[in-house]
N, CA, C and O atoms as a GROMACS GRO file, in nm:
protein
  220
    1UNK      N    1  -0.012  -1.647  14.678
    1UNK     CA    2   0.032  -1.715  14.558
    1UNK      C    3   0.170  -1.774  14.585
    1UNK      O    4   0.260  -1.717  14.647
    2UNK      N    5   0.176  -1.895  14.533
    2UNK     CA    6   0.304  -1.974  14.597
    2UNK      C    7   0.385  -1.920  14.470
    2UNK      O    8   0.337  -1.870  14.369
    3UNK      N    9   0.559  -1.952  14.509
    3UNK     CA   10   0.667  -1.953  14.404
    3UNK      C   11   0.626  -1.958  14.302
    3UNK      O   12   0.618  -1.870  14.216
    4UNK      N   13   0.578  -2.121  14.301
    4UNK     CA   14   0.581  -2.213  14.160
    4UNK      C   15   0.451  -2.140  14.036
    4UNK      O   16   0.450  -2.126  13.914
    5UNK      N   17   0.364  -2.110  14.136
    5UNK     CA   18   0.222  -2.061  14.049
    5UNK      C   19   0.256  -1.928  14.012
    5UNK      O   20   0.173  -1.882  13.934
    6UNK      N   21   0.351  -1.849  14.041
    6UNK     CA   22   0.416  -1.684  14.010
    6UNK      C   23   0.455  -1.734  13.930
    6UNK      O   24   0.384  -1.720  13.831
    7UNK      N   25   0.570  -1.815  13.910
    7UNK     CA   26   0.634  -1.825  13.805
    7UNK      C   27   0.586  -1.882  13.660
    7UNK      O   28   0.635  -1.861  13.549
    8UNK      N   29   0.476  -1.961  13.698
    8UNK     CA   30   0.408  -2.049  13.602
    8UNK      C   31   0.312  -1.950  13.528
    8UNK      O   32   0.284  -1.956  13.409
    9UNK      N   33   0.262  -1.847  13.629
    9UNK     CA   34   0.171  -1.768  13.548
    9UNK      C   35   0.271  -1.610  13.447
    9UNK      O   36   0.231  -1.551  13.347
   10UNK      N   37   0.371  -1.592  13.506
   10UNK     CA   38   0.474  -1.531  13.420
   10UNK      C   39   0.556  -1.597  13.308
   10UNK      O   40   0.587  -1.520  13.217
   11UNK      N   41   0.591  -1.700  13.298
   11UNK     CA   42   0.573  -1.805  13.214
   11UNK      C   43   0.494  -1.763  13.090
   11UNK      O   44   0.551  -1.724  12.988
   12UNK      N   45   0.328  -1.773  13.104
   12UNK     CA   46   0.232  -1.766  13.080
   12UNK      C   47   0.242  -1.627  12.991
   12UNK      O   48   0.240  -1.614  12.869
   13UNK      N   49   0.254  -1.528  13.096
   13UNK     CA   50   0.260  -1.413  13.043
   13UNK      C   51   0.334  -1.380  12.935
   13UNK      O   52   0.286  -1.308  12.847
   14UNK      N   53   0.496  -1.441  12.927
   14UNK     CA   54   0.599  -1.440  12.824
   14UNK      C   55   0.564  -1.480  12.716
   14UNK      O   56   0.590  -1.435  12.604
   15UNK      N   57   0.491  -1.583  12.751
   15UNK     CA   58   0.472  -1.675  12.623
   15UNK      C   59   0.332  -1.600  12.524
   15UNK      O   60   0.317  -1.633  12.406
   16UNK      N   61   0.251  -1.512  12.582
   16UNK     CA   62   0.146  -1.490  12.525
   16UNK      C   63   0.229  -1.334  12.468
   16UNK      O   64   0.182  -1.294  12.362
   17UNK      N   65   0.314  -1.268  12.511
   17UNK     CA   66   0.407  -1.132  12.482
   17UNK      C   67   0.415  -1.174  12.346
   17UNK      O   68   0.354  -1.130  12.248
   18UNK      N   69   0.517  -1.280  12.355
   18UNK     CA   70   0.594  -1.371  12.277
   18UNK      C   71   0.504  -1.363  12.142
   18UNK      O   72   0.562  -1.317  12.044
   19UNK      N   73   0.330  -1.415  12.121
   19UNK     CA   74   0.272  -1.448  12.043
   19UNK      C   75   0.189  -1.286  12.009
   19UNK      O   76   0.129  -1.277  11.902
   20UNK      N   77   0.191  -1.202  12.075
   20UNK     CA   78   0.170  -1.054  12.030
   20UNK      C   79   0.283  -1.036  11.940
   20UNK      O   80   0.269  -1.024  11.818
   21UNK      N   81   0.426  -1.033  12.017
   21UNK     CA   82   0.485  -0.964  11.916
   21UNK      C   83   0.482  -1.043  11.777
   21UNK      O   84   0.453  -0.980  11.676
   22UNK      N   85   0.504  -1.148  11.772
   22UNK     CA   86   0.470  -1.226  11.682
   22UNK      C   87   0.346  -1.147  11.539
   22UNK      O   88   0.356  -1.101  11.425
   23UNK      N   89   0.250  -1.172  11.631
   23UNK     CA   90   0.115  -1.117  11.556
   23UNK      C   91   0.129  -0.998  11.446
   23UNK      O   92   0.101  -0.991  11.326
   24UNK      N   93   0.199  -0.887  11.564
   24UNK     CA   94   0.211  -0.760  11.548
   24UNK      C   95   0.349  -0.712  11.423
   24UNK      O   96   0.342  -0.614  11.348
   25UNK      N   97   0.464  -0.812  11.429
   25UNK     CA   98   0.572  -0.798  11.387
   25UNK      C   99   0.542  -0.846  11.248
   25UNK      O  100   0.610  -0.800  11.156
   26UNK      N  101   0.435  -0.948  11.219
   26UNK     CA  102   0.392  -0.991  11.082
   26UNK      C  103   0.275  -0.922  10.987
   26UNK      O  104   0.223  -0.960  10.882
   27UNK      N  105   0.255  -0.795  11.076
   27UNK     CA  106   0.118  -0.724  11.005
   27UNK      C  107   0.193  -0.688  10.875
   27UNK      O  108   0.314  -0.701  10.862
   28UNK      N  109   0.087  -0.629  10.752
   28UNK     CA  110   0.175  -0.546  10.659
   28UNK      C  111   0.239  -0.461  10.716
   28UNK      O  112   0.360  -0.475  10.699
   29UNK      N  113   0.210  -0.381  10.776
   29UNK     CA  114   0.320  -0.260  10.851
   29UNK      C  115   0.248  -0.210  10.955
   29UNK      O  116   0.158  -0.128  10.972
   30UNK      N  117   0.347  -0.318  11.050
   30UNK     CA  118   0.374  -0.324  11.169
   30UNK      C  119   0.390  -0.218  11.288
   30UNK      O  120   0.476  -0.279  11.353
   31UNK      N  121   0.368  -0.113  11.354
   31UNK     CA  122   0.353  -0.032  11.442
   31UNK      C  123   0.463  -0.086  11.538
   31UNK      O  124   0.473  -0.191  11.603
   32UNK      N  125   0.554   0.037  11.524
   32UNK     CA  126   0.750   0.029  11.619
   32UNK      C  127   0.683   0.020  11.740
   32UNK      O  128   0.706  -0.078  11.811
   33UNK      N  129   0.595   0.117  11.781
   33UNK     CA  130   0.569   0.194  11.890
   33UNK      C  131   0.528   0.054  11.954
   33UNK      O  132   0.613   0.005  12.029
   34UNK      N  133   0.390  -0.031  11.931
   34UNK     CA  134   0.375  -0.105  12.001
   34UNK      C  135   0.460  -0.243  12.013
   34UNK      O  136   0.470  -0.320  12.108
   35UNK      N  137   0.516  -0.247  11.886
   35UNK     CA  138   0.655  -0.351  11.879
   35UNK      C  139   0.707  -0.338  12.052
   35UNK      O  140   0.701  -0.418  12.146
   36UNK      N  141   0.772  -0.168  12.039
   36UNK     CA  142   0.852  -0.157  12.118
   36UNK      C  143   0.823  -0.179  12.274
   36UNK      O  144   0.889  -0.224  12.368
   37UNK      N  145   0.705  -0.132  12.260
   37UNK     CA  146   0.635  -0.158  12.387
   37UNK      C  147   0.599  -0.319  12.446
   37UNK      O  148   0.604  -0.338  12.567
   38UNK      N  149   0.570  -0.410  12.368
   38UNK     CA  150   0.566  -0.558  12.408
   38UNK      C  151   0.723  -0.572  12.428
   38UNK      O  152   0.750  -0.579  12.548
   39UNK      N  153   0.784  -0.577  12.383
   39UNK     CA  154   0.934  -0.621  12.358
   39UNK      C  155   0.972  -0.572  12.558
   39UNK      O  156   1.005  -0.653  12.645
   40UNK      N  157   0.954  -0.431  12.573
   40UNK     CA  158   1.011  -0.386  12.709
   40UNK      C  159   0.922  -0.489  12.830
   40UNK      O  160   0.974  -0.535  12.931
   41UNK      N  161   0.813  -0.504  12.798
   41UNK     CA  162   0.727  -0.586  12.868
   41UNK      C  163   0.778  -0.682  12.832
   41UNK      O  164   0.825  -0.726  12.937
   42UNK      N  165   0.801  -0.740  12.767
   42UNK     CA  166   0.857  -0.922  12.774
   42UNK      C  167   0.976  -0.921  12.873
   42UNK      O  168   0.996  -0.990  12.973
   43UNK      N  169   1.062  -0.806  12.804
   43UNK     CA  170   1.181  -0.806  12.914
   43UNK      C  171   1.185  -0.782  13.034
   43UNK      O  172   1.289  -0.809  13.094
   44UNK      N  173   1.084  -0.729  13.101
   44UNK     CA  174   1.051  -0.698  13.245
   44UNK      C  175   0.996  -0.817  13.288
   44UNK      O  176   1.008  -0.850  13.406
   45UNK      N  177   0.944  -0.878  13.220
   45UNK     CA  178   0.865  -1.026  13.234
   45UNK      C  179   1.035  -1.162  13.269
   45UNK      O  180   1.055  -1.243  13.360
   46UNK      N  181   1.103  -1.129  13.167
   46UNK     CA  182   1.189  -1.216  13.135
   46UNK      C  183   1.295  -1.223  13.317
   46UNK      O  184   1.317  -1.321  13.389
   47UNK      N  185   1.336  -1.075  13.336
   47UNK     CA  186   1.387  -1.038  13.441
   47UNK      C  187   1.313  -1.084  13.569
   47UNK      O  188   1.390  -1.131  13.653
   48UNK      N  189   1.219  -1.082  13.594
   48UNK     CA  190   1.141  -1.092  13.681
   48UNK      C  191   1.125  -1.237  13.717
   48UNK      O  192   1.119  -1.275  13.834
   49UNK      N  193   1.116  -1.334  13.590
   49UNK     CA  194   1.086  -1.474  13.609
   49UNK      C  195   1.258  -1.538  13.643
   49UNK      O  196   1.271  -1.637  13.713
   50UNK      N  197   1.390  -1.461  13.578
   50UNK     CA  198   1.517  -1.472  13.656
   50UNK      C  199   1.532  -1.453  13.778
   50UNK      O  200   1.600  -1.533  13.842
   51UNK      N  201   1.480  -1.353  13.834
   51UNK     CA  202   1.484  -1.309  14.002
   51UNK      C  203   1.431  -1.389  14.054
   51UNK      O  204   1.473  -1.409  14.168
   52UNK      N  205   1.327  -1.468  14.011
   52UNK     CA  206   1.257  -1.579  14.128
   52UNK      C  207   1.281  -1.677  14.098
   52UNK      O  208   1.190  -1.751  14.134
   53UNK      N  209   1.396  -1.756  14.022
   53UNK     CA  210   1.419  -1.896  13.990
   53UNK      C  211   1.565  -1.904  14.072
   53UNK      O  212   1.628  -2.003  14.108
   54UNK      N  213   1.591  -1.785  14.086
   54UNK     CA  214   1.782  -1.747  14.135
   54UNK      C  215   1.691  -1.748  14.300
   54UNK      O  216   1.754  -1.827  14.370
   55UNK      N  217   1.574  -1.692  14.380
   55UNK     CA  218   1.561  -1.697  14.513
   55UNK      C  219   1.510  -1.829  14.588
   55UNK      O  220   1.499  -1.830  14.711
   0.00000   0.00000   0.00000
C-alpha cells in the first residue's frame, strides 16, 4: 500500500468516526462509553494520519 492510499484510506476512516460520533452523540441518550470509545479511535486515527504527512 503506497503513502498516498494509507493516508486516503485513514482519511476515510476519520471521516466515517467523525459520522458515528455524530450519530451516536444525537441519540436521545447517548452511551459515554461508546462516545468515548470512537472519540480515542478518531484520535489514534488523527495522530497517525499526522505521522505520515510529517514523513
Amino acid at each position: 500500500m503506497s503513502l498516498q492510499s494509507r493516508i486516503d484510506s485513514l482519511q476515510t476512516r476519520h471521516a466515517s468516526l467523525d459520522a458515528r460520533l455524530h450519530d451516536e452523540d444525537t441519540r436521545p441518550m447517548p452511551n459515554q462509553a461508546t462516545l468515548n470509545q470512537i472519540k480515542l479511535e478518531k484520535l489514534r486515527v488523527k495522530r497517525e494520519l499526522e505521522r505520515l504527512r510529517q514523513s
